[in-house]
N, C-alpha and C positions, 0 to 999 in steps of 0.2 A: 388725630385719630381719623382715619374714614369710616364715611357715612356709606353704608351701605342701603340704606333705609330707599333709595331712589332705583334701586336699579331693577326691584319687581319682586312679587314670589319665587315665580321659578327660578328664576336665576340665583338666588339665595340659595333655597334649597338645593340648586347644583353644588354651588359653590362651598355648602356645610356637607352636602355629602361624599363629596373629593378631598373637602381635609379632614373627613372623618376615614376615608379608606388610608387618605397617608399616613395616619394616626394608627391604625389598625399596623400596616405594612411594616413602620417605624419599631413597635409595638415588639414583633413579630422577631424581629433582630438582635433588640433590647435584649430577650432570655437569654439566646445564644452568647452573646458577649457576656454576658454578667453572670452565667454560668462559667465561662474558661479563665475571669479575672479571677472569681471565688477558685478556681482550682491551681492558677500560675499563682496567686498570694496567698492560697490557707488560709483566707477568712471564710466565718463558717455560711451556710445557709440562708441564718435567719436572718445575720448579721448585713450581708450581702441584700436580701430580702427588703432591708428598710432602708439602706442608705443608698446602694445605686439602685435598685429598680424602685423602689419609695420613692425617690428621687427624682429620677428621669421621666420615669410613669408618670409624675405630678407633674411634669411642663406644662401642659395642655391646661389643668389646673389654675397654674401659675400665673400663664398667661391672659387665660380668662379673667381669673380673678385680678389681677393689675389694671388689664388694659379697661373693664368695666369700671372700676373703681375711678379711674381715671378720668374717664370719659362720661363719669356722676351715675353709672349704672349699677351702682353701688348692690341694690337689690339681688338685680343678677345674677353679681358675683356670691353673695350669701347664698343663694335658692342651689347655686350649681355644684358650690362646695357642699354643700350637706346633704343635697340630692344626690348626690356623686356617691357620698360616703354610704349613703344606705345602697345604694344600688352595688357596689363594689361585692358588697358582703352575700349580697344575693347574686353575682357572680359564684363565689364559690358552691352556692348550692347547685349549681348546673355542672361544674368542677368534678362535683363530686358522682355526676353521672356517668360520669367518662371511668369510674376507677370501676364502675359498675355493679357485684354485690358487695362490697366494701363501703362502711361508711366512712367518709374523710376524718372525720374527726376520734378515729378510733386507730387511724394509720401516721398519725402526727410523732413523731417520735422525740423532737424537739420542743422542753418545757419553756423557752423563750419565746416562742408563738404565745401562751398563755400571759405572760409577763406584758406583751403587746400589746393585746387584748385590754388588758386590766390597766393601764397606761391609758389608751382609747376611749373607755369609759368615764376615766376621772376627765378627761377632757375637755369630752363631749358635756357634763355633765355642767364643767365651768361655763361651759355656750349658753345649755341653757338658760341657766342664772342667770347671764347676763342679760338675754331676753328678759327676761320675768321680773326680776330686779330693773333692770334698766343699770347704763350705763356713766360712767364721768368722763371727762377726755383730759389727761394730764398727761404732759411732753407728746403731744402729736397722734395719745391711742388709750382707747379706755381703761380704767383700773381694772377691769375685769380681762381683755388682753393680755395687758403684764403680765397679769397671772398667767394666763392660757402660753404666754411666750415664756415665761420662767419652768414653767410646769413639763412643757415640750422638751428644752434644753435639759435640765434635771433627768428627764424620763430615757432620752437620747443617751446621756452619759450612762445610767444604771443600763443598760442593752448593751451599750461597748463592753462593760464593766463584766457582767454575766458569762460564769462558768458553764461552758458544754456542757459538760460534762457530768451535772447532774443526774442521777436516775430518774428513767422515765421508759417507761415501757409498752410503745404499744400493743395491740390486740394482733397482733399479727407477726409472727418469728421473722418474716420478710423484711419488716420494717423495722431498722435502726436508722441509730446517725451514722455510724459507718458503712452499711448497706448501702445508701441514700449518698452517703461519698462517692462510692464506689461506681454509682450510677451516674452520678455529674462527673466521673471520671471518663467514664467512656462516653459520655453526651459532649465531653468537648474535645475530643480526638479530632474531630476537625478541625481546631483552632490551635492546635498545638504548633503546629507550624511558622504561626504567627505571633509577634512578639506581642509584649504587655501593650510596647507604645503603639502599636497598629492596631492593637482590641480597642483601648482608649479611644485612640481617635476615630474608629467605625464608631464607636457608642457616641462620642462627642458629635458627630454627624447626623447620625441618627435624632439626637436630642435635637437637634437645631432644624430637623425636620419637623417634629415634634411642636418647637415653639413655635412657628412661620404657621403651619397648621391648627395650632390652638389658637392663634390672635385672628384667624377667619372664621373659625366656630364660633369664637366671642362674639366678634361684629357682623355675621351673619344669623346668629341666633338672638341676636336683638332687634333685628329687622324682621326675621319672621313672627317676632311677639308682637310688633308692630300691625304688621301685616294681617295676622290672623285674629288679633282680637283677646288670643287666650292669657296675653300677660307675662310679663317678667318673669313672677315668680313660677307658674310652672311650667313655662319653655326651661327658666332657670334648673328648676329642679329634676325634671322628665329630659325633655332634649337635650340640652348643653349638657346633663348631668352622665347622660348614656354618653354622647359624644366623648366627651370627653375620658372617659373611662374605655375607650377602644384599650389604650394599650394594654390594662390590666386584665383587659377581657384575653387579647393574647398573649401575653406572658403567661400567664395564669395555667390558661390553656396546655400552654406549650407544656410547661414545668412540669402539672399533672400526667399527660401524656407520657413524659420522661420516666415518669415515677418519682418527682423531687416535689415531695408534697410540701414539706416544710420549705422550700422557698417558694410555693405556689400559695402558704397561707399567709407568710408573714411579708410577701409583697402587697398583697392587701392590708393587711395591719400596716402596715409600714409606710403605704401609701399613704393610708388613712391619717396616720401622725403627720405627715407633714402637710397632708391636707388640713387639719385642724389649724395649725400652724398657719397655715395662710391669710384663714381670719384676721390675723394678728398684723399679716400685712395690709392685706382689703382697708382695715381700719390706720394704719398710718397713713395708704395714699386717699385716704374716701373726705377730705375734707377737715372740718373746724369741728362739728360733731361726733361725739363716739359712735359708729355706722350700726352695732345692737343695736341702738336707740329709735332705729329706723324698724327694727324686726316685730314680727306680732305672733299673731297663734300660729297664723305659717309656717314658718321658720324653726319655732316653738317644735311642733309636733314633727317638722323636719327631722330636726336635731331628736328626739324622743325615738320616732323608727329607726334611725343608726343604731341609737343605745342598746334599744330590744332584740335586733337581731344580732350586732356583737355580743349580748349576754346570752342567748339561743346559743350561738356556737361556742362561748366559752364554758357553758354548761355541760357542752356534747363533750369538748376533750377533757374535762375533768372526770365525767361518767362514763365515758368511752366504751360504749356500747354498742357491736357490731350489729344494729338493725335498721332495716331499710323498706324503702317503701320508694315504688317507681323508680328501682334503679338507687334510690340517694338516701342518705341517713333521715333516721325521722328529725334530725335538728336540721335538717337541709332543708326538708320536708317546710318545716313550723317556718324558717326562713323565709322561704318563697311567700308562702300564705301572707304573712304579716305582712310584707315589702308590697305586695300586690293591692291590699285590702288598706294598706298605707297611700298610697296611688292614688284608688277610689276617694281617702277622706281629703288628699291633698286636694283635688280637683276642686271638691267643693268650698274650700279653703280660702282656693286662690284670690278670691275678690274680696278677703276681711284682711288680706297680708299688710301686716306693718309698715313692708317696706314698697308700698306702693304697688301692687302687682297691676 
């Protein structure tokens, strides 16, 4: 692994904020592509939503979390997944100012977003047990893991499994799934001309920008925790956590924009599952100890603002209630607040972290 830890501040902070624009640019491509694969194969949205941009959007993720785990920065990588996961979410509340008097979660017309959601939750919720509990390490990953890695796998298969085609109807005539077809139909009339196997391998490219750019936010953002004094845990959960989440921030973006809100939510949902999932990795390559075991109230209350603001928006498409307040749904609204006011308690947090901050 290199050490980046010699080469200064600034130079660091150049070096995380060039692969945080690649990340962004990468980001930016990902929709494009992963909208014209969902329309040359017919898989749907949400579908699409969790496995490729879930997917590719988590490199950066991926990477972090391996190459720290790796390299004994174990901490890191926990503070950046979890911090990732609540930031992502508060991503959509800014989403939802773009649709403008419309609240997002009243334009969802896809009841598989909810399914996500509620998947996410029971997760998240295994993490935090294992904090709280503590964990055991059997074949190479804590029992608490397995579970998290049994539970992801299970969760994956009922999303494949899941009929469209359920009733569900937003607040809005505009908004269907076949409307919402019909709009990633013409959003990839630019790609039509281009075969499956050349989308793939632009998106394969893209990814591999993705990873090269996520393993210098890793080891550049551990230099400047280094460097400034503030610590692992919330360079982990603030810095590296927004870094790493550029792509989501543009796909997201983009999708919205498009009007493809159901792949603009469940690429967050969907991120977020395989984000959790990574734990699961973190902890095979983090050593001889189960790497929870390292986690404390940090971490703890980490993993606790993910929960509150995915149940904020799982609240809002269940009630689905077109009101807003600055442009954005009042569940957008209660989002942002919590995630911000979340921030302020991490900060103070940072120096009781379990895992060393």
């Amino acid at each position: 692994m290199l050490d980046f830890t010699g080469l200064g501040l600034w130079l660091n902070l150049a070096i995380f904020a060039g692969a945080a624009v690649a990340v962004w640019m990468a980001g930016v491509r990902i929709t494009g592509y992963a909208n014209a694969i969902s329309e040359k194969t017919g898989v749907g949205q949400a579908f699409i939503g969790v496995v490729l941009l879930g997917g590719v959007t988590s490199l950066p993720e991926v990477t972090v979390g391996v190459t720290s785990s790796l390299s004994a920065d174990a901490s890191l990588a926990v503070n950046s997944i979890l911090g990732g996961i609540a930031m992502q979410v508060a991503i959509l509340a800014f989403a939802d100012m773009l649709i403008g008097r419309k609240a997002l979660t009243s334009v969802i017309p896809d009841p598989v977003v909810m399914l996500q959601g509620g998947f996410k939750i029971l997760l998240l919720s295994i993490v935090a047990a294992s904090i709280v509990v503590g964990d055991v390490p059997v074949l190479f990953s804590g029992v608490w893991m397995w579970l998290l890695a049994a539970v992801t796998v299970f969760g994956l298969w009922v999303l494949s499994r899941t009929r469209r085609d359920r009733p569900w109807i937003a607040n809005d005539e505009e908004v269907t799934p076949e409307k919402e077809e019909d709009r990633a139909r013409e959003a990839a009339e630019s790609s039509k001309k281009k075969s499956l196997r050349d989308i793939g391998w632009a998106t394969a490219a893209c990814g591999a920008v993705i990873i090269v750019a996520g393993y210098l936010l890793s080891r550049s953002g551990d230099a400047i925790a280094d460097a400034t004094g503030l610590g692992q845990s919330f360079i982990g959960a603030v810095l590296v956590a927004i870094a790493t989440s550029l792509p989501e921030v543009s796909t997201v973006f983009s999708a919205t924009r498009a009007g493809l809100y159901t792949m603009a939510m469940s690429d967050i949902f969907g991120t977020n599952l395989i984000d959790i999932f990574l734990l699961f990795i973190v902890d095979l390559t983090g050593g001889a100890d189960a790497v929870m075991n390292g986690a404390g109230r940090f971490e703890a209350f980490a993993a606790l603002i993910a929960i509150t603001v995915t149940a904020i928006f799982f609240i809002g498409l269940v009630e689905r209630r077109d009101r807003t307040i600055l442009k954005m749904g009042y569940d957008s609204f209660a989002v942002l607040c919590v995630y911000l006011s979340g921030l302020v308690v991490l900060y103070f947090l940072r120096d009781v972290s379990g895992g060393g901050g």
